[in-house]
TORMARKOL-256029 format. One record per residue (C-alpha): residue number from 1; residue in three letters; y, z, x. Coordinates in Angstrom, 3 decimals. Example, Ala and Ser with C-alpha at 12.3 -4.5 7.8 and 13.67 -1.06 7.14 Angstrom:
! TORMARKOL-256029
<pt resi="1" resn="Ala" y="-4.500" z="7.800" x="12.300"/>
<pt resi="2" resn="Ser" y="-1.060" z="7.140" x="13.670"/>
//
This chain:
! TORMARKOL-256029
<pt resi="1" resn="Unk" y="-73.657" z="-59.774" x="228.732"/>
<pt resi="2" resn="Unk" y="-74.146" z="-61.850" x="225.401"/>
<pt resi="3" resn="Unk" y="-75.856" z="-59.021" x="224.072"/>
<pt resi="4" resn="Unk" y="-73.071" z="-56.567" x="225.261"/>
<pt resi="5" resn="Unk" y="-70.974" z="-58.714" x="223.510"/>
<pt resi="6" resn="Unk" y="-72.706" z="-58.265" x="220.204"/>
<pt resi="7" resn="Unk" y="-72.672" z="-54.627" x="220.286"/>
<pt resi="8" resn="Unk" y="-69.131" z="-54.620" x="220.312"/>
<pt resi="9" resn="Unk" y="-68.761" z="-56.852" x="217.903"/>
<pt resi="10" resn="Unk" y="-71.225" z="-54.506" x="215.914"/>
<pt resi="11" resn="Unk" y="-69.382" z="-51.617" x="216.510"/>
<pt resi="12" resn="Unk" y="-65.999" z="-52.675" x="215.493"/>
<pt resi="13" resn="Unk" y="-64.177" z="-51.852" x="218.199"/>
<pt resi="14" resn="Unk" y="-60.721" z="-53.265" x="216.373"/>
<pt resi="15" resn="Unk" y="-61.121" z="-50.850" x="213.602"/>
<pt resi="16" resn="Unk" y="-60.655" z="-47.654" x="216.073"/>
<pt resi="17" resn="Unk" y="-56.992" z="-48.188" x="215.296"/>
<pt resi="18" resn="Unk" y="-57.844" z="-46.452" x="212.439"/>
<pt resi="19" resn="Unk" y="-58.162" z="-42.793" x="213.888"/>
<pt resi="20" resn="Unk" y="-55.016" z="-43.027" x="215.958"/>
<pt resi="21" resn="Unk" y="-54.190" z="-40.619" x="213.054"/>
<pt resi="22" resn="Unk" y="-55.546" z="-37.720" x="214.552"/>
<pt resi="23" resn="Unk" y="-52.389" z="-37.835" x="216.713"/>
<pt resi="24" resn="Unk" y="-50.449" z="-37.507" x="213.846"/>
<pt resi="25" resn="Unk" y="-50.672" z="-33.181" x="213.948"/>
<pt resi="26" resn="Unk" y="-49.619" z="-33.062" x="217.313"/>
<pt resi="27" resn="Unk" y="-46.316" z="-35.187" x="217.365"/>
<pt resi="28" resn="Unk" y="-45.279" z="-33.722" x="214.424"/>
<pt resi="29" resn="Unk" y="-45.969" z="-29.759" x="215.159"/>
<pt resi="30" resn="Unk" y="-44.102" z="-30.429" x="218.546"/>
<pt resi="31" resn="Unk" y="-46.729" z="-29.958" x="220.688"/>
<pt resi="32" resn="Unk" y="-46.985" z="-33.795" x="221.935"/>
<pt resi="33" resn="Unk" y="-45.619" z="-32.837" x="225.758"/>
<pt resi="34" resn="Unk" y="-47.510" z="-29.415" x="226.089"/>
<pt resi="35" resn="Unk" y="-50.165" z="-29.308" x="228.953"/>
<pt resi="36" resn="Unk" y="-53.400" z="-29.624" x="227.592"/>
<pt resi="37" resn="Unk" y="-52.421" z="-30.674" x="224.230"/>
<pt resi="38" resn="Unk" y="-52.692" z="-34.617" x="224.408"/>
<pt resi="39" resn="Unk" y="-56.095" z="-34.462" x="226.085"/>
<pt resi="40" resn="Unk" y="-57.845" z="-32.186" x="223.375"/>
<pt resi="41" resn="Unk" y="-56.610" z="-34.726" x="220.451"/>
<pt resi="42" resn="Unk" y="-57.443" z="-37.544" x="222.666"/>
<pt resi="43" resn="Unk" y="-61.441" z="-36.836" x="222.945"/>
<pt resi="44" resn="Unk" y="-60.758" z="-35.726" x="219.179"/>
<pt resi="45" resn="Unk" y="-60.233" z="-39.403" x="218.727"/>
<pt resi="46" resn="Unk" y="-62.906" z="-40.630" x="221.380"/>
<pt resi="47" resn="Unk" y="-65.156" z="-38.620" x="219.083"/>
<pt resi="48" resn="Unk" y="-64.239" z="-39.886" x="215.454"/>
<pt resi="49" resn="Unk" y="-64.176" z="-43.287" x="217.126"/>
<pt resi="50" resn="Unk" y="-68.211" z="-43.118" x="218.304"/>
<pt resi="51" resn="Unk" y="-68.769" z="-41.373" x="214.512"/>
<pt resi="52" resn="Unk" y="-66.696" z="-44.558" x="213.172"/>
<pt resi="53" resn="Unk" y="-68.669" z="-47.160" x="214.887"/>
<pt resi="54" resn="Unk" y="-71.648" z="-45.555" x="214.190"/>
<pt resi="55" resn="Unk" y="-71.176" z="-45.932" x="210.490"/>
<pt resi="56" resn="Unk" y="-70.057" z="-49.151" x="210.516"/>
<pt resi="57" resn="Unk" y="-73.511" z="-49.846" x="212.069"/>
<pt resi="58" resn="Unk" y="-75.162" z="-48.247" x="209.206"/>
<pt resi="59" resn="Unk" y="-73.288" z="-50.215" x="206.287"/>
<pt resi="60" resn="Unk" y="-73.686" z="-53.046" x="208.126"/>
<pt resi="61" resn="Unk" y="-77.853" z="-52.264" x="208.166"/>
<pt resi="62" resn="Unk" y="-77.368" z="-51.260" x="203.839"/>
<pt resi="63" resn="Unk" y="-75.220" z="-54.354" x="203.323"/>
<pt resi="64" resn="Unk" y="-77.497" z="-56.886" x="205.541"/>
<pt resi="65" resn="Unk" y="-78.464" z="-59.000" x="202.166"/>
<pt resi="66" resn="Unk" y="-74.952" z="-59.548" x="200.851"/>
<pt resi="67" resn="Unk" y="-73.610" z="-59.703" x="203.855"/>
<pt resi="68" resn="Unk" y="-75.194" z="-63.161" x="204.618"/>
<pt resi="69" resn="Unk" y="-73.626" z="-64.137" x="201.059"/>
<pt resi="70" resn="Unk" y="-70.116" z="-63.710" x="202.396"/>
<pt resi="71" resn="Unk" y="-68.192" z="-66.123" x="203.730"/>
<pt resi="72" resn="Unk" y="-66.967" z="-64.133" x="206.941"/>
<pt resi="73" resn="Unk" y="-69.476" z="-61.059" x="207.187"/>
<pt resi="74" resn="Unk" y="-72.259" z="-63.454" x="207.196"/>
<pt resi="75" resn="Unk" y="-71.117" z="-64.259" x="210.957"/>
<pt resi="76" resn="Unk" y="-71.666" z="-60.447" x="211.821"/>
<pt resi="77" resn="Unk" y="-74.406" z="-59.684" x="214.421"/>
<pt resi="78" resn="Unk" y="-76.343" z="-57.926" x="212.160"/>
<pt resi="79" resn="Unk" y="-76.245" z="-59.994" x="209.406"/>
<pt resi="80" resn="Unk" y="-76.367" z="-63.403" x="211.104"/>
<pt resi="81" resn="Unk" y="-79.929" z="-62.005" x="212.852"/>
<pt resi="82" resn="Unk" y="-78.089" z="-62.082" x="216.652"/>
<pt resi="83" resn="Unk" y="-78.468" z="-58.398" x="216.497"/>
<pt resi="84" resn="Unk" y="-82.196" z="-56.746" x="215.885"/>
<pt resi="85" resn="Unk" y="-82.104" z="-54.127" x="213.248"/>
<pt resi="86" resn="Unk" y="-84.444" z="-52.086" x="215.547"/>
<pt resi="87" resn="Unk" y="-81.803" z="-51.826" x="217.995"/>
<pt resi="88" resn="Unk" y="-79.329" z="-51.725" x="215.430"/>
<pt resi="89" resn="Unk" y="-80.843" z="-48.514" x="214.086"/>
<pt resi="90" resn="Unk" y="-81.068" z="-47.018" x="217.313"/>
<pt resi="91" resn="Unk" y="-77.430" z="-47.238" x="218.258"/>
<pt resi="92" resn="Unk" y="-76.749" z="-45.749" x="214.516"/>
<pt resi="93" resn="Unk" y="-78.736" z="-42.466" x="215.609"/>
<pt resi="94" resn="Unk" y="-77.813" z="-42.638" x="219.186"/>
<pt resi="95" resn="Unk" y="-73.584" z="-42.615" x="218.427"/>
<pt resi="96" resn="Unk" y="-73.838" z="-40.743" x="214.675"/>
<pt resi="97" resn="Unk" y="-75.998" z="-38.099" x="216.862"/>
<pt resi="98" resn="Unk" y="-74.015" z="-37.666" x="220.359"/>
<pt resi="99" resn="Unk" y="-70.354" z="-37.965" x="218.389"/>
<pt resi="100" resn="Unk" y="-71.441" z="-35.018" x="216.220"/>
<pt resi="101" resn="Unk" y="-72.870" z="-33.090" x="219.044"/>
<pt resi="102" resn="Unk" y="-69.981" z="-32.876" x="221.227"/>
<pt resi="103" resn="Unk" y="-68.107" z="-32.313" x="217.943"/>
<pt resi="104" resn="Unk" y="-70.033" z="-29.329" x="217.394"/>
<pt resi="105" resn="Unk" y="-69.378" z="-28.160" x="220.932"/>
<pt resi="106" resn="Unk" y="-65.427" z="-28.791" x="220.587"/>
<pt resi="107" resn="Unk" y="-65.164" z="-26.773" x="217.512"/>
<pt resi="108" resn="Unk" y="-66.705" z="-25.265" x="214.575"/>
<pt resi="109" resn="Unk" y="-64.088" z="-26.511" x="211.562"/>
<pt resi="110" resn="Unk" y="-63.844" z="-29.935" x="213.648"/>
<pt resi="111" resn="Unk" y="-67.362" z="-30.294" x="213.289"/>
<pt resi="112" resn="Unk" y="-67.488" z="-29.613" x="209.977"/>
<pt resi="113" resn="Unk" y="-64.514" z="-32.127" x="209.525"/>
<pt resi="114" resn="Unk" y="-66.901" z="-34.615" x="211.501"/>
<pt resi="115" resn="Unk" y="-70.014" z="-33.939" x="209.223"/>
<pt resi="116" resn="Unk" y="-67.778" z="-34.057" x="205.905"/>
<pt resi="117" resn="Unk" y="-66.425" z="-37.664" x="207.304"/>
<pt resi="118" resn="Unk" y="-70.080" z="-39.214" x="208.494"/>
<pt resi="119" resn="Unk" y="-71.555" z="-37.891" x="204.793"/>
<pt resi="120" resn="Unk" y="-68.880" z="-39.261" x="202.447"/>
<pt resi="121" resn="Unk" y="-68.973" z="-42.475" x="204.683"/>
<pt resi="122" resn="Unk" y="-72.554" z="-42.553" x="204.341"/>
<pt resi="123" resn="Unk" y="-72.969" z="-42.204" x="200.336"/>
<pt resi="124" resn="Unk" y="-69.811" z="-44.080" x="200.338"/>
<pt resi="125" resn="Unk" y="-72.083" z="-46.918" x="202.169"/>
<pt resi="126" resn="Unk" y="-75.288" z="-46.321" x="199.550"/>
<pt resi="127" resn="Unk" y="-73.544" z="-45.570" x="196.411"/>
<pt resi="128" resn="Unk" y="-70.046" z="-44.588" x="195.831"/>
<pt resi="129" resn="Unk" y="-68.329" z="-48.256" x="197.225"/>
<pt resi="130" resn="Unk" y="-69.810" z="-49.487" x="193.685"/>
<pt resi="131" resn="Unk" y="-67.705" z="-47.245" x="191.935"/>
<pt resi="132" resn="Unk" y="-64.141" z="-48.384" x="190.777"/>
<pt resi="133" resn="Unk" y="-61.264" z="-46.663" x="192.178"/>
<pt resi="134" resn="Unk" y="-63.461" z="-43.805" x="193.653"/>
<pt resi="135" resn="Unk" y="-64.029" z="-46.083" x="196.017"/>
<pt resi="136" resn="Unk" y="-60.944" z="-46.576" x="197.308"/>
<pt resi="137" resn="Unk" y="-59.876" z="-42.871" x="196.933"/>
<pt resi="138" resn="Unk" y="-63.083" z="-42.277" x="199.463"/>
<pt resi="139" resn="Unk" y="-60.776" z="-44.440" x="201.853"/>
<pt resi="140" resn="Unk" y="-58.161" z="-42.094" x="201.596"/>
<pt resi="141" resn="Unk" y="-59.898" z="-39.073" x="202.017"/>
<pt resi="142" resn="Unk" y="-61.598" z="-40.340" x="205.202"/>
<pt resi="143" resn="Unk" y="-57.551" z="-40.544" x="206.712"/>
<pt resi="144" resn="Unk" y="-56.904" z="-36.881" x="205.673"/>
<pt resi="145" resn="Unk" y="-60.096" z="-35.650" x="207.178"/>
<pt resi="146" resn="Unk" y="-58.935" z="-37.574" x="210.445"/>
<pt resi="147" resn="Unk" y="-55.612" z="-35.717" x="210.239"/>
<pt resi="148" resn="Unk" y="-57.209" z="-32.413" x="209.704"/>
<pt resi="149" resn="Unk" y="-59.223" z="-33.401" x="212.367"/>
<pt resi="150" resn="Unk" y="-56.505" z="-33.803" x="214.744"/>
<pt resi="151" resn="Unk" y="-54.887" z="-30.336" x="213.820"/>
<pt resi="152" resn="Unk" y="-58.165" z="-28.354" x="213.955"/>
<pt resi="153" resn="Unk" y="-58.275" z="-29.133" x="217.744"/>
<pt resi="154" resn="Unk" y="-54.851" z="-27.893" x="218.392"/>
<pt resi="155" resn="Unk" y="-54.620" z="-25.479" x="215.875"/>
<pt resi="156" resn="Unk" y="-51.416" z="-26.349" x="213.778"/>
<pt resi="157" resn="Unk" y="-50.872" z="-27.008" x="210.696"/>
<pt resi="158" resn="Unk" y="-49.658" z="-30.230" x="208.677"/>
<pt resi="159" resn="Unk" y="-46.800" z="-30.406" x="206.007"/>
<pt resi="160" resn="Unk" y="-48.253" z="-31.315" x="202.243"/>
<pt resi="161" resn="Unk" y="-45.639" z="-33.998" x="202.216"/>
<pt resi="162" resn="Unk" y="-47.013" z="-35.802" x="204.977"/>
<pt resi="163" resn="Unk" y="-50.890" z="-35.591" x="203.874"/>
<pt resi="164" resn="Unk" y="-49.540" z="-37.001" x="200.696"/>
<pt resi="165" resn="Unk" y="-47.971" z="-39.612" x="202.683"/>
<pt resi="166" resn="Unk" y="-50.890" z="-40.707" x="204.490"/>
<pt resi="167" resn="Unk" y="-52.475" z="-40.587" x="201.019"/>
<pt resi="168" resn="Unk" y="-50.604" z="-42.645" x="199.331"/>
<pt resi="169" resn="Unk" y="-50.469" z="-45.149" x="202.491"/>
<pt resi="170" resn="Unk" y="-54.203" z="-45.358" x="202.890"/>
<pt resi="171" resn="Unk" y="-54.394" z="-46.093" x="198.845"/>
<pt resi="172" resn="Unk" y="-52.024" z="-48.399" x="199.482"/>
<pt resi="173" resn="Unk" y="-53.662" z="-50.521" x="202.340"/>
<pt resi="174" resn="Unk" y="-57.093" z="-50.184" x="200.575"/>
<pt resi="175" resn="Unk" y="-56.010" z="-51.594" x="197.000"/>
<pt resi="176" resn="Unk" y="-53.855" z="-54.107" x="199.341"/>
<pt resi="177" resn="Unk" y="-57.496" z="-54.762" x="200.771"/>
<pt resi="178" resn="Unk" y="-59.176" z="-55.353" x="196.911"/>
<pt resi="179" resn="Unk" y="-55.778" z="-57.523" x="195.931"/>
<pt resi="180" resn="Unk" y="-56.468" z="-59.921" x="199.237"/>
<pt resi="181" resn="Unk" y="-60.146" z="-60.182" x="198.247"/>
<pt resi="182" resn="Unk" y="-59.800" z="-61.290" x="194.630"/>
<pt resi="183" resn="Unk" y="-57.558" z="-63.950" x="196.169"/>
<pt resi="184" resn="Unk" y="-60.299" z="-64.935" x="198.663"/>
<pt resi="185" resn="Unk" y="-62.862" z="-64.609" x="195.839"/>
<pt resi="186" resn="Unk" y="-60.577" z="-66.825" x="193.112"/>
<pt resi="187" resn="Unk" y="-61.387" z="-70.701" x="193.307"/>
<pt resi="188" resn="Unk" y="-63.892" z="-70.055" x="196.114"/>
<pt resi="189" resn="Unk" y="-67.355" z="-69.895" x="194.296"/>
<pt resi="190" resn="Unk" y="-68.306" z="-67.074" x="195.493"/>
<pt resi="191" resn="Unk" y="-70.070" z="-64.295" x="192.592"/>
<pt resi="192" resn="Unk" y="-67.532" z="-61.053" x="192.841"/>
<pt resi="193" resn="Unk" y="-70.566" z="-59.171" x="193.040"/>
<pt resi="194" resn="Unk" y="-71.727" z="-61.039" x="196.135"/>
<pt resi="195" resn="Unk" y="-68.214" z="-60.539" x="197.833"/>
<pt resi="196" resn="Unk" y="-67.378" z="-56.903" x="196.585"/>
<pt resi="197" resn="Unk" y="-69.677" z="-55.362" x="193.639"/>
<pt resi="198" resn="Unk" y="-66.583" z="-53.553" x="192.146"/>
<pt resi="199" resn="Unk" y="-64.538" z="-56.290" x="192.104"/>
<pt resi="200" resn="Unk" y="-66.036" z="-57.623" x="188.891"/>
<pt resi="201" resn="Unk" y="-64.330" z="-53.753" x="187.354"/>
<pt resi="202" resn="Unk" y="-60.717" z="-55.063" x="188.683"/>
<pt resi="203" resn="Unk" y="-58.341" z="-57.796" x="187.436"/>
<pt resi="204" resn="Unk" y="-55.473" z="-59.036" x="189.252"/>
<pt resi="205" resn="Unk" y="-52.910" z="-58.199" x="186.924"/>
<pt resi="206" resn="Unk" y="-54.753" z="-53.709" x="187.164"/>
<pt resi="207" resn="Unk" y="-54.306" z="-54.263" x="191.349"/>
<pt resi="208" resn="Unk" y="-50.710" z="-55.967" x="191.097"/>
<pt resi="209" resn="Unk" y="-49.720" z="-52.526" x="189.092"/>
<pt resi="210" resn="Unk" y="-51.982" z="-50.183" x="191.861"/>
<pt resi="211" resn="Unk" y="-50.255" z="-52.188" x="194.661"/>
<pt resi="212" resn="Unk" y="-47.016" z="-51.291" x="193.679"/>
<pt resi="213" resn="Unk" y="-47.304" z="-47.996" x="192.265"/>
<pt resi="214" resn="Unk" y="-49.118" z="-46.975" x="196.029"/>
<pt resi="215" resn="Unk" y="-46.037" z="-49.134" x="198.030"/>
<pt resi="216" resn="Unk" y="-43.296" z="-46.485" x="195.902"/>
<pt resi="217" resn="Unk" y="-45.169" z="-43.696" x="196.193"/>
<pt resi="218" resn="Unk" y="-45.716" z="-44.233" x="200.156"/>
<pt resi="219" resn="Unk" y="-42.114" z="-44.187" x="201.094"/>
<pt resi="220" resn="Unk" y="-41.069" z="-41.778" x="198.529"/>
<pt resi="221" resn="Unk" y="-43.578" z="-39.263" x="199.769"/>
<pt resi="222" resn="Unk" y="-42.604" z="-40.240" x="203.312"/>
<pt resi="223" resn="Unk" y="-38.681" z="-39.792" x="202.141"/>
<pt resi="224" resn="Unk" y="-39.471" z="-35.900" x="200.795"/>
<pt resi="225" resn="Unk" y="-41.555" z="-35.403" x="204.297"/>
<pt resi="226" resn="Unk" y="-38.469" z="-36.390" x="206.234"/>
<pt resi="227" resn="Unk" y="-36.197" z="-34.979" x="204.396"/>
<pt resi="228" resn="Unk" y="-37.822" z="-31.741" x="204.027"/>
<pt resi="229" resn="Unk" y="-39.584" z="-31.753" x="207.457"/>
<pt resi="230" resn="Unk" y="-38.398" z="-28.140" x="209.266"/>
<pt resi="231" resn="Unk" y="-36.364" z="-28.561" x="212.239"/>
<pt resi="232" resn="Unk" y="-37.833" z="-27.227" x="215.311"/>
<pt resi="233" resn="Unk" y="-37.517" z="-26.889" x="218.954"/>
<pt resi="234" resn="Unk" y="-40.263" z="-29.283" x="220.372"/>
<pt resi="235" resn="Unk" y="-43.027" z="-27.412" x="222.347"/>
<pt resi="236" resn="Unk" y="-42.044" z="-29.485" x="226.192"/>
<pt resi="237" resn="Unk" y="-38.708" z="-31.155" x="224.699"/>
<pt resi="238" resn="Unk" y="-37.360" z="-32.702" x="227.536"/>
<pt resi="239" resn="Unk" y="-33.736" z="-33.297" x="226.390"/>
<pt resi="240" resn="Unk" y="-31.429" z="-32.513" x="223.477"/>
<pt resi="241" resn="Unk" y="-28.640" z="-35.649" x="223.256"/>
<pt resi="242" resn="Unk" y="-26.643" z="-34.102" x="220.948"/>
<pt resi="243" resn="Unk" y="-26.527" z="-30.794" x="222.252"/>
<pt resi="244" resn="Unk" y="-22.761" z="-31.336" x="223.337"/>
<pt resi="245" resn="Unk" y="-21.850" z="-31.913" x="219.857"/>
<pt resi="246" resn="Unk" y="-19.369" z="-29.705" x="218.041"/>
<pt resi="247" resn="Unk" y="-21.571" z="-28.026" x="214.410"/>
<pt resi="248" resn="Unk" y="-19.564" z="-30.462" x="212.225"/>
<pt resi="249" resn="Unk" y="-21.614" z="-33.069" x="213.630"/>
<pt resi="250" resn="Unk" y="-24.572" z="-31.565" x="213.755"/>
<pt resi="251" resn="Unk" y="-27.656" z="-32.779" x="211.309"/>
<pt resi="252" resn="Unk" y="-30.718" z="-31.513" x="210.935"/>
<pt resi="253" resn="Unk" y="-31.983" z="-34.709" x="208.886"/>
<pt resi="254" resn="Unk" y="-32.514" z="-37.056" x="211.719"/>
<pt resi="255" resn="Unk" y="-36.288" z="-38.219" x="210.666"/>
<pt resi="256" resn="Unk" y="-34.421" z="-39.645" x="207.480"/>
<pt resi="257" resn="Unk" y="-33.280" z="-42.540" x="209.664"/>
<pt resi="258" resn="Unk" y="-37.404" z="-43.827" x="209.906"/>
<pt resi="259" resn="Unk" y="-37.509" z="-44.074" x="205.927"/>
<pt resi="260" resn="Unk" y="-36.109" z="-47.768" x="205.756"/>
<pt resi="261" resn="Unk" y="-38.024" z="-48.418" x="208.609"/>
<pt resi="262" resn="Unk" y="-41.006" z="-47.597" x="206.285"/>
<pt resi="263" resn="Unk" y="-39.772" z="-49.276" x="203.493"/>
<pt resi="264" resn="Unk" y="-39.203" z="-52.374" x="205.354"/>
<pt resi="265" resn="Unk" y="-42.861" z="-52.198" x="206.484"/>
<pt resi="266" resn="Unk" y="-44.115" z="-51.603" x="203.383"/>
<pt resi="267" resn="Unk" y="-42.518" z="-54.862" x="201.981"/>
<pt resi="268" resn="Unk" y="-43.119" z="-56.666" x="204.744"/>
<pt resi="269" resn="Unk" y="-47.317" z="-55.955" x="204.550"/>
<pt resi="270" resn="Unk" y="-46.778" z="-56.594" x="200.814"/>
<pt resi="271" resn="Unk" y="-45.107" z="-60.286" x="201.490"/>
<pt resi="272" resn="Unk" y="-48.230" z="-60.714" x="203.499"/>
<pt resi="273" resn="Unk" y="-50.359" z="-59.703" x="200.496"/>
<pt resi="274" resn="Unk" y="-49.099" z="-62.205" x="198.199"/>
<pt resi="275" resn="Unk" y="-47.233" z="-64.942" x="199.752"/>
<pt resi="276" resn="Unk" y="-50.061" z="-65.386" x="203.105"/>
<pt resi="277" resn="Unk" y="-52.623" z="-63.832" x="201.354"/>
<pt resi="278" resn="Unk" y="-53.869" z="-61.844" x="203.675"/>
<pt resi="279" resn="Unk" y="-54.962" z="-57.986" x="203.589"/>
<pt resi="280" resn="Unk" y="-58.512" z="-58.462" x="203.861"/>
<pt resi="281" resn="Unk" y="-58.851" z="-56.731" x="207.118"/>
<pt resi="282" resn="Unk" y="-55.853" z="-54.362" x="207.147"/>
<pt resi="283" resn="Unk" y="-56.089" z="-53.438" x="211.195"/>
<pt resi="284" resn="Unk" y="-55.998" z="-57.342" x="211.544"/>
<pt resi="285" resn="Unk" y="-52.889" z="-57.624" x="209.878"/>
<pt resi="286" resn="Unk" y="-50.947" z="-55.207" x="211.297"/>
<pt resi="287" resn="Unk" y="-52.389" z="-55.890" x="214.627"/>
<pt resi="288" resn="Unk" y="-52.019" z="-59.592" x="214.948"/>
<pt resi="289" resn="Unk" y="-49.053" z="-59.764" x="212.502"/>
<pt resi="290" resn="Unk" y="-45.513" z="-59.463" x="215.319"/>
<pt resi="291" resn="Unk" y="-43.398" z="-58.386" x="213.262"/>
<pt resi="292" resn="Unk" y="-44.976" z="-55.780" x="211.213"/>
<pt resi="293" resn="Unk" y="-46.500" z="-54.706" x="214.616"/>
<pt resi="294" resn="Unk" y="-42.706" z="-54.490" x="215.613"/>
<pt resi="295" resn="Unk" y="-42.038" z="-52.368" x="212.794"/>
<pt resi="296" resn="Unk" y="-44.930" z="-49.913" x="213.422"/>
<pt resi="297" resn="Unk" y="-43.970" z="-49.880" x="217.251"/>
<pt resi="298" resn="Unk" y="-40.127" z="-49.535" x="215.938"/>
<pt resi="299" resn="Unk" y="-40.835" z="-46.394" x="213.826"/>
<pt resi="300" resn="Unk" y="-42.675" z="-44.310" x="216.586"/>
<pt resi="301" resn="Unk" y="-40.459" z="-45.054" x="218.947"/>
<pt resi="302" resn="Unk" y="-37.908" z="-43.620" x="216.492"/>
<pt resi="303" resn="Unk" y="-39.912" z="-40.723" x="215.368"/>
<pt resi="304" resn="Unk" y="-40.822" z="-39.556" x="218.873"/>
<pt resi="305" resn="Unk" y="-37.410" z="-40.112" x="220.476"/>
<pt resi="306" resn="Unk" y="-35.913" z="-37.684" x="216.901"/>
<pt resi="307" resn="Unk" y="-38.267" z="-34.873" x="217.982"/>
<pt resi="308" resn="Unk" y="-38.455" z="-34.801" x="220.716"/>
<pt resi="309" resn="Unk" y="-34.875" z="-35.963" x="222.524"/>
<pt resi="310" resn="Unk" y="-32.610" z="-35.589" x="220.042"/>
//
């Protein structure tokens, strides 16, 4: 059981969060209530969450060193010496292997959105996480291959707008991510290099302007999505509220309503930055954090019940 424990722990089962993107194609084309819709993107995202953890074992094996330097990864299974590296290693080839597999079997371009994910992550893990602001742009490429992911299985396709949203989020979170370490890493003691090698190529002032050029440009893009998001007749809509409604007060604009939901999530996460100074672990935040987990819970509810009722 302990050991059970430590694979989980190893695999980062908190950080599947992350690919709940791949649902992103399928509530936005319409198809979210179609018959046999839902389950495709859902082993999409049973897929790309094996491929995840199995990654996260591997930069856990490259980092093992400066790992036990840090003042929280140090506690890792791997790093701590709980875990074997042997066995370590073999759940790295077991999960990278099977994911891709079945990924292969599902579809040809989803396969090759797989492979593209596990070899950026990988040279992202050996080399290119040393690399100022490439580094963080790898972040945000591994969200758009999620969401390409996600429409590959169903077939649809996803407004620019909206990839430039996700974009701009993911930048966001990550240089959120860098801001929250140098706070961790001032007054501590702790060698940048030992925490984050590319931290020594940032100062606080350079991540205060990326933080909030990333926080406009996330609910700006998110604004032009909404606002120029097509109208459509859902795929399975179940009801249409306003459908009694004379045409002079009929809109076509309803997504528009989310954006200060955004923006007040996007202010709220950035009071969290700088005033609790947290933003280390971004699922963490959001996750354990009740009212921006309100917020998040808030704006799907909205988005879904605009699509798909209205």
């Amino acid at each position: 059981m302990d050991k059970l424990v430590l694979v989980f722990k190893s695999i980062r089962v908190g950080q599947w969060v992350k690919n709940v993107v791949v649902f992103a194609p399928i509530i936005f084309s319409g198809f979210l209530f179609v018959p046999g819709y839902f389950g495709k993107v859902l082993w999409a995202f049973s897929l790309f969450c094996l491929l995840s953890s199995a990654i996260y074992l591997f930069n856990d094996l490259i980092d093992i060193k400066s790992d036990r330097l840090h003042p929280f990864k140090k506690n890792r299974p791997i790093a701590s010496g709980k875990l074997a590296v042997e066995y370590a290693i073999f759940l790295f080839l077991l999960l990278s292997g099977l994911s891709l597999w079945l990924g292969l079997m599902t579809s040809t371009f989803f396969f090759v959105s797989m492979g593209v994910y596990f070899v950026m992550n990988i040279l992202y893990s050996l080399w290119l996480k040393q690399i100022p602001i490439l580094d963080v742009f790898v972040i945000a490429a591994g969200f758009i291959l999620r969401i390409y992911a996600g429409s590959f299985v169903i077939n649809v396709h996803m407004d620019v707008w909206f990839l430039l949203t996700v974009v701009s989020a993911s930048l966001f979170l990550a240089v959120g991510k860098r801001r929250s370490e140098m706070t961790l890493l001032s007054g501590s003691g702790i060698e940048a290099k030992n925490l984050r090698g590319t931290l020594i190529h940032y100062t606080p002032s350079l991540l205060d302007a990326y933080t909030s050029m990333f926080a406009n440009t996330t609910w700006l893009t998110y604004a032009l999505f909404s606002f120029l998001h097509p109208p459509f007749t859902a795929e399975g809509k179940v009801l249409k509220l306003f459908a009694l409604l004379p045409r002079t007060l009929l809109v076509d604009k309803w997504l528009m309503a989310t954006v200060p939901v955004v923006i007040f999530g996007v202010m709220g996460y950035m009071q969290l930055i700088y005033e609790e100074n947290e933003g280390e672990s971004p699922h963490k935040v959001i996750m354990s954090d009740k009212p921006l987990l309100l917020v998040v819970g808030l704006w799907g509810m909205m988005v879904i019940t605009i699509l798909y009722f209205v």
